[in-house]
C-alpha positions as CSV (number, residue, x, y, z in Angstrom):
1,X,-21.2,6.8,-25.5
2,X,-22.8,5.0,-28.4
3,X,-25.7,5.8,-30.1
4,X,-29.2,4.9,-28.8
5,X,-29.3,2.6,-31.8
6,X,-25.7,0.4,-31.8
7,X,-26.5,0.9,-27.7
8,X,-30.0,-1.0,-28.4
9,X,-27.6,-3.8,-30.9
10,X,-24.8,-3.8,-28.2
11,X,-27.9,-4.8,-25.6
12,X,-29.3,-7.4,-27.6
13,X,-26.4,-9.5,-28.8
14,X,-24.9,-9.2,-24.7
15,X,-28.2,-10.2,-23.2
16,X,-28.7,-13.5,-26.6
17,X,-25.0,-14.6,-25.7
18,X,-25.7,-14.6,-21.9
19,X,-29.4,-17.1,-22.5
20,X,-27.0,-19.4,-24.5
21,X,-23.5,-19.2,-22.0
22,X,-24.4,-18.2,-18.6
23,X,-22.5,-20.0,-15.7
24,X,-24.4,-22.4,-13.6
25,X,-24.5,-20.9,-10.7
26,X,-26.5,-21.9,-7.7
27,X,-27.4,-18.8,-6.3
28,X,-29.0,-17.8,-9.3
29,X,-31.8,-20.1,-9.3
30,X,-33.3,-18.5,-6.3
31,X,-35.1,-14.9,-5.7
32,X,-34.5,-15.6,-1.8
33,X,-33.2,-12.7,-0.6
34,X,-31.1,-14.1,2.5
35,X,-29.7,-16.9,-0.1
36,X,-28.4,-13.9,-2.1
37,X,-27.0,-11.7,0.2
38,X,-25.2,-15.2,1.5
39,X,-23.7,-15.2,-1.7
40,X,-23.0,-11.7,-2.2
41,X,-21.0,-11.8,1.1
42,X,-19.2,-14.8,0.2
43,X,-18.2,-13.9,-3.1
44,X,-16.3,-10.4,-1.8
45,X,-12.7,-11.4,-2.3
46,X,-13.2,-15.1,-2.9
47,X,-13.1,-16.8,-6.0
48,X,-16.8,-18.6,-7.3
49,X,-15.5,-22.4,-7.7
50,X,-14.3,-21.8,-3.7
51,X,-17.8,-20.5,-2.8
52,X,-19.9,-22.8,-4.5
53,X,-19.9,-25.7,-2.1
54,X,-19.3,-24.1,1.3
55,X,-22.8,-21.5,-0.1
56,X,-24.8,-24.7,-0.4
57,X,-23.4,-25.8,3.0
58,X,-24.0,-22.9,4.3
59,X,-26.9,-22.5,3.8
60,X,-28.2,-26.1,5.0
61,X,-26.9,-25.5,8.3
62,X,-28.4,-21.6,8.4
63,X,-31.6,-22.0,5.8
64,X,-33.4,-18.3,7.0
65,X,-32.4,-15.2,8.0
66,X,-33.8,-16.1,11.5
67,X,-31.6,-19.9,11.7
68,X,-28.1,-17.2,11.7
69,X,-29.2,-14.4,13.4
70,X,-30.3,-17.5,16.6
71,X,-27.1,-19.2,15.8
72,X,-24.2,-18.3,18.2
73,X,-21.3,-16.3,16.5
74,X,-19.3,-19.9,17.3
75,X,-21.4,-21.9,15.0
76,X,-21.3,-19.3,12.4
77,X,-17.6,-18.5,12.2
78,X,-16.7,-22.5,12.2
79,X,-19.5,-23.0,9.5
80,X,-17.5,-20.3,7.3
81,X,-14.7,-22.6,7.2
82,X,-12.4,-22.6,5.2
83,X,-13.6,-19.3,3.3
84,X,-11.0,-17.0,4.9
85,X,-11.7,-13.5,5.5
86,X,-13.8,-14.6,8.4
87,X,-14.9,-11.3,9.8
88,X,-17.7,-11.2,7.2
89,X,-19.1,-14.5,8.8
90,X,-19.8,-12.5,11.9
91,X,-20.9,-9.4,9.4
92,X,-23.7,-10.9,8.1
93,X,-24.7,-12.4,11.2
94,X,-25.2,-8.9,12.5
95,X,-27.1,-8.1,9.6
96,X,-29.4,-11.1,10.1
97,X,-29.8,-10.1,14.0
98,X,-30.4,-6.5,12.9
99,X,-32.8,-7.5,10.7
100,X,-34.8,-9.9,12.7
101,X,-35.2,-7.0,15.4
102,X,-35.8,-4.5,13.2
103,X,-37.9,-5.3,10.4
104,X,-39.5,-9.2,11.5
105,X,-36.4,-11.1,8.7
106,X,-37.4,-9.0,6.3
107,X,-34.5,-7.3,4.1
108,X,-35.1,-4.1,2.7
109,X,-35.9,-3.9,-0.9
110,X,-34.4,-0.6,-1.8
111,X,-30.4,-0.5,-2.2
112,X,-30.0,2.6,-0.5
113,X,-32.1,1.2,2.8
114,X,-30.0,-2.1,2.6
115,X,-26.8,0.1,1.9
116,X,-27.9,1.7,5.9
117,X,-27.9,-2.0,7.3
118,X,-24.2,-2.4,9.5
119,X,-21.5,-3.8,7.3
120,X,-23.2,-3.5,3.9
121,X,-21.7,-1.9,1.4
122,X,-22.9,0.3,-1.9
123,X,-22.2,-2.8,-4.0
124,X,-23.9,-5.7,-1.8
125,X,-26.4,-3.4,-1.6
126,X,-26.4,-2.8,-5.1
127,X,-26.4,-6.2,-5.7
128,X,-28.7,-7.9,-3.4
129,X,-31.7,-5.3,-4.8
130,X,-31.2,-6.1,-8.3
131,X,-31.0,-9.9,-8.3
132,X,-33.7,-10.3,-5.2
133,X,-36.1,-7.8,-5.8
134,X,-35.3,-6.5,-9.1
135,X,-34.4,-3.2,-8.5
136,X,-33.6,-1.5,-12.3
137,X,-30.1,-0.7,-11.3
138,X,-26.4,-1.4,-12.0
139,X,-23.8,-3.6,-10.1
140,X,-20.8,-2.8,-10.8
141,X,-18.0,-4.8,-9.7
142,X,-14.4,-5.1,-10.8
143,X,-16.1,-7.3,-13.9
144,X,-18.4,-5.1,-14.7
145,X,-16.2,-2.1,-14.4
146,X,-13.4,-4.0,-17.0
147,X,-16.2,-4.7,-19.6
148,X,-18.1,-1.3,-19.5
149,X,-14.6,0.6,-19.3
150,X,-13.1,-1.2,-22.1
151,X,-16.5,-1.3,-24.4
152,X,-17.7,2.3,-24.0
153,X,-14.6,4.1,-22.8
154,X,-12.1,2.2,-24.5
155,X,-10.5,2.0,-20.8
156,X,-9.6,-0.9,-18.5
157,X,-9.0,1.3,-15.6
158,X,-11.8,3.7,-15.9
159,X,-12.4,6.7,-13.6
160,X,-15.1,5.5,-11.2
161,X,-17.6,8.0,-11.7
162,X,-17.1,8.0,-15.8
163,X,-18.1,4.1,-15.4
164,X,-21.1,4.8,-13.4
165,X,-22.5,7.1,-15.4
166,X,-22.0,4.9,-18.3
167,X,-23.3,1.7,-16.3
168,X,-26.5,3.8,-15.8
169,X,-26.5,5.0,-19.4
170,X,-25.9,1.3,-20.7
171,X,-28.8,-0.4,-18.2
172,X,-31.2,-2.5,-20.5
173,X,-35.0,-1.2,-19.2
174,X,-36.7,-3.8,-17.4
175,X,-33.3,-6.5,-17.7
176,X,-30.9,-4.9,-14.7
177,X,-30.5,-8.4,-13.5
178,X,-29.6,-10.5,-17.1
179,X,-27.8,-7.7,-18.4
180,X,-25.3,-7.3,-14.9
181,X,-25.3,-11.2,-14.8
182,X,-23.9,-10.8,-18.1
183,X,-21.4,-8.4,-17.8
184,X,-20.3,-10.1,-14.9
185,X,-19.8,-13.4,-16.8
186,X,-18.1,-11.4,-19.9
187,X,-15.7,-10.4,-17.2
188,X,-14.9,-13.7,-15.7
189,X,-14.7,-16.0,-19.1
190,X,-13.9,-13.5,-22.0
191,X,-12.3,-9.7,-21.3
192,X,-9.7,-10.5,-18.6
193,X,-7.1,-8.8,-17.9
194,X,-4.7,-10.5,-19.5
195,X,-5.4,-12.0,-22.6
196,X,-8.7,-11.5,-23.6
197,X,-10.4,-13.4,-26.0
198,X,-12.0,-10.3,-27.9
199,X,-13.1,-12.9,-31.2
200,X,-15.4,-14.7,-29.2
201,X,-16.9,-11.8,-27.5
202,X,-20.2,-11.1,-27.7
203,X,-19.6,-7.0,-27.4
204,X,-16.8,-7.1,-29.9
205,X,-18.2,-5.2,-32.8
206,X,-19.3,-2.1,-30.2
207,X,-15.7,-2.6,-28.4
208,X,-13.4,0.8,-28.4
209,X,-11.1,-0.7,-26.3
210,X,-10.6,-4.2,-29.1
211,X,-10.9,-1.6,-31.5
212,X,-8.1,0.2,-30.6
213,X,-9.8,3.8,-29.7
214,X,-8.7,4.0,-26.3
215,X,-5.4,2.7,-24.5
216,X,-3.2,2.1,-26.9
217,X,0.4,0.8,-27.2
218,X,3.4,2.7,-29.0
219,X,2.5,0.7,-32.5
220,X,-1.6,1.8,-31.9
221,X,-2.7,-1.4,-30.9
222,X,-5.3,-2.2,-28.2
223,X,-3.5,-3.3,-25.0
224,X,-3.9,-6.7,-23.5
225,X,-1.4,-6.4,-21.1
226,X,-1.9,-6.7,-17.1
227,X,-3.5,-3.8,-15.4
228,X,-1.1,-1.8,-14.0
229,X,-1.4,-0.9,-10.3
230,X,-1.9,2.1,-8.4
231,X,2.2,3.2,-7.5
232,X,0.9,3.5,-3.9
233,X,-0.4,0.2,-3.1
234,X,1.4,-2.7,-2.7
235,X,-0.1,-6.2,-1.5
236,X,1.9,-7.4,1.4
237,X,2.7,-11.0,1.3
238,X,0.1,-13.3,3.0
239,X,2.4,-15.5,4.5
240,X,3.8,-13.9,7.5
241,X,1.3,-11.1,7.5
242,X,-1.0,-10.2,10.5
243,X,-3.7,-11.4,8.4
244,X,-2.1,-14.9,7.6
245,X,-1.4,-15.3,12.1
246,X,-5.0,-14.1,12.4
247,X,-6.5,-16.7,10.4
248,X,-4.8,-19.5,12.0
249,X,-5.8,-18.3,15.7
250,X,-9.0,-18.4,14.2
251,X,-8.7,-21.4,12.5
252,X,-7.1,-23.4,15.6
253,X,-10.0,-22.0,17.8
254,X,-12.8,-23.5,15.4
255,X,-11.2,-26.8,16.8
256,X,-11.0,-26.3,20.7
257,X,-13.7,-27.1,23.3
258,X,-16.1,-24.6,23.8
259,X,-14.1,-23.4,27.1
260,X,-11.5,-22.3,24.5
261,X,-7.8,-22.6,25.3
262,X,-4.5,-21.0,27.1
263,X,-3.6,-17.9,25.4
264,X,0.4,-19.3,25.6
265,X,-1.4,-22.7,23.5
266,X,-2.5,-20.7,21.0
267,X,1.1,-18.3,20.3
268,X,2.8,-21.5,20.5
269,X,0.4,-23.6,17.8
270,X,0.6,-20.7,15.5
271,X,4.0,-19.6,15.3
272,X,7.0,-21.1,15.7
273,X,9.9,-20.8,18.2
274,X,7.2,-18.8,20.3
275,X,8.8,-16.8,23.6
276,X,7.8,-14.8,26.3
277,X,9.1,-12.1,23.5
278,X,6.5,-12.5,21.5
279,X,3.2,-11.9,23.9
280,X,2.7,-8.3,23.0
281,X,2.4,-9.2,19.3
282,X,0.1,-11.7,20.6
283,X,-1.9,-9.3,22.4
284,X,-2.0,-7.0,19.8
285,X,-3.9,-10.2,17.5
286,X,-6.0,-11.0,19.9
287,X,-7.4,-7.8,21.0
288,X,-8.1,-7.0,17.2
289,X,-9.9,-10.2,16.4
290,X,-11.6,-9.8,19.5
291,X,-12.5,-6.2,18.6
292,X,-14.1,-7.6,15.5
293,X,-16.0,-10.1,16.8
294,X,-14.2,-13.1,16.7
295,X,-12.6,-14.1,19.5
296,X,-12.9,-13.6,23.2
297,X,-10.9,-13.9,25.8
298,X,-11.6,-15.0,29.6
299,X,-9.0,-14.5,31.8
300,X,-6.0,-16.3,30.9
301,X,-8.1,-18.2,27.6
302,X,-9.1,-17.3,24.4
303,X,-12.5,-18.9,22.5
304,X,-14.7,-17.8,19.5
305,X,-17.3,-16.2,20.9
C-alpha cells in the first residue's frame, strides 16, 4: 500500500482528472434513490451506451418506486425490452413491492439493510448507498477491481479480499461517491484490459502494475495482454443456449394478447423444424421461466404474467 502521503497525491490527481472527464451519465444527475437502483440493476451485465435510453424510458413509464411495484409483472417485463437478462425486470419489481409494504417506498439507507432486500446483491447494495445516500463506502466492480488491483497491487486479477482491503484503505474521506465514479470511469476509458492507455492516466505515476512491479512478462515488462480466465469456466455460446431459447419465448410473448398463446405456437416460433420430440425441452423452458417469474402458463397456453 502506498504511503499516507503519495495515497493523499494518488487521491487528488484521480478525483481533479474525474471533475474535468467524467462521462455524462444520466443517472448521475439525480440522488433519487429508485432512479439509481434502476440503473444499478440495468447496468449488471449490460453495457452503458445499451442502458442509457431504455433507463430514461424506463423510468417515464415507472417514475416511483410505487408506479413498478402497481405495475403488473407484464408491463414491466415488456417495458425492459430489449435489455436481455430479463429476470432482473421482475427482480426489482419485487424489490419495489417489498418495499412499498414494508417500509411506505422508502429504500433503506444502509448497504447492509438494502443488501437483506430479495435479489440485491453486496455490490447493488454497495452501490445504491453510496451514490443515493452517500454512504462512505467502496463499490467495487469489475472496473474498480482492475484499477485498484493494477495501481496498488500491481495485479489485474487481484485476490478479492486483498482488493477490498485495499478499496477500503484507498477511500478518499467524505468523497466515496467521486472517487468510485472515478475509478469506475478509469476502468471503462483508460486501464482496460487490453491495451491500456497508461500515458494518459491520471494514476500513472502511483501505478505498480504500469510500472512494472507486479505481473510481469519474461523480458520484465508490465503486461497488457487479455486477462486470462479461470481454466474452469468456459462461456457457452449464446446462440443455441437455453438462455438464447429463453429470451425469445420471452421475447415472442411481450407481443401476444394478454390471453397469451398455444404452447405448440410458441416451440414452433422459436425453434425451427419443431416436433412432438421436442416438447420435453419445451417444458423444461417453460417451467424455469415460469419459476422465475416470467411466464405462466394456463392450461394448454403460456403468457407473461
Amino acid at each position: 500500500m502506498l504511503t499516507s502521503d503519495s495515497l493523499g497525491q494518488l487521491q487528488e490527481r484521480v478525483l481533479e482528472w474525474y471533475a474535468a472527464h467524467q462521462r455524462d451519465l444520466p443517472w448521475r444527475k439525480t440522488q433519487d434513490p429508485y432512479a439509481i437502483l434502476v440503473s444499478e440493476v440495468m447496468l449488471q451485465q449490460t453495457q452503458v451506451e445499451r442502458v442509457i435510453p431504455k433507463y430514461l424510458e424506463f423510468l417515464q413509464r415507472f417514475p416511483t418506486l410505487e408506479a413498478l411495484a402497481e405495475a403488473t409483472p407484464a408491463e414491466v417485463i415488456r417495458a425492459w425490452s430489449p435489455l436481455g437478462y430479463n429476470q432482473r425486470a421482475v427482480r426489482v419489481q419485487a424489490i419495489a413491492r417489498q418495499v412499498t409494504e414494508d417500509s411506505h417506498g422508502r429504500l433503506p439507507h444502509e448497504a447492509a439493510s438494502l443488501a437483506r432486500l430479495k435479489g440485491l446483491g453486496p455490490y447493488t447494495a454497495a452501490a445504491v448507498a453510496c451514490f443515493a445516500f452517500g454512504v462512505q463506502g467502496p463499490v467495487v466492480d469489475t472496473n474498480v477491481r482492475r484499477v485498484l488491483g493494477r495501481i496498488l497491487l500491481g495485479q489485474t486479477r487481484p485476490a478479492p479480499k486483498a482488493v477490498a482491503q485495499a478499496a477500503r484503505e484507498a477511500l478518499p474521506q467524505g468523497r466515496a461517491s467521486e472517487w468510485n465514479q472515478a475509478l469506475m470511469d478509469i476502468g471503462a476509458t483508460l486501464c482496460a484490459i487490453n491495451d491500456p492507455r497508461c500515458l494518459l492516466c491520471p494514476a500513472r505515476p502511483w501505478c505498480r502494475w504500469a510500472a512494472g512491479e507486479g505481473e510481469t512478462d519474461h523480458q520484465g515488462k508490465a503486461q497488457t495482454l487479455a486477462e486470462t480466465r479461470a481454466p474452469y469456466w468456459v462461456q457457452p455460446p449464446f446462440k443455441g443456449s437455453s438462455r438464447y431459447y429463453r429470451g425469445r419465448i420471452v421475447d415472442y410473448l411481450r407481443s401476444a394478447s394478454a390471453g397469451g398463446v398455444p404452447q405448440a405456437e410458441v416451440g414452433a416460433v422459436i425453434k425451427e423444424g419443431f416436433t412432438q420430440e421436442d416438447i420435453p425441452w419445451l417444458e423444461a423452458l417453460l417451467s424455469g421461466l415460469e419459476r422465475d417469474g416470467l411466464v405462466r402458463r394456463e392450461g394448454e397456453r403460456v403468457r407473461l404474467p
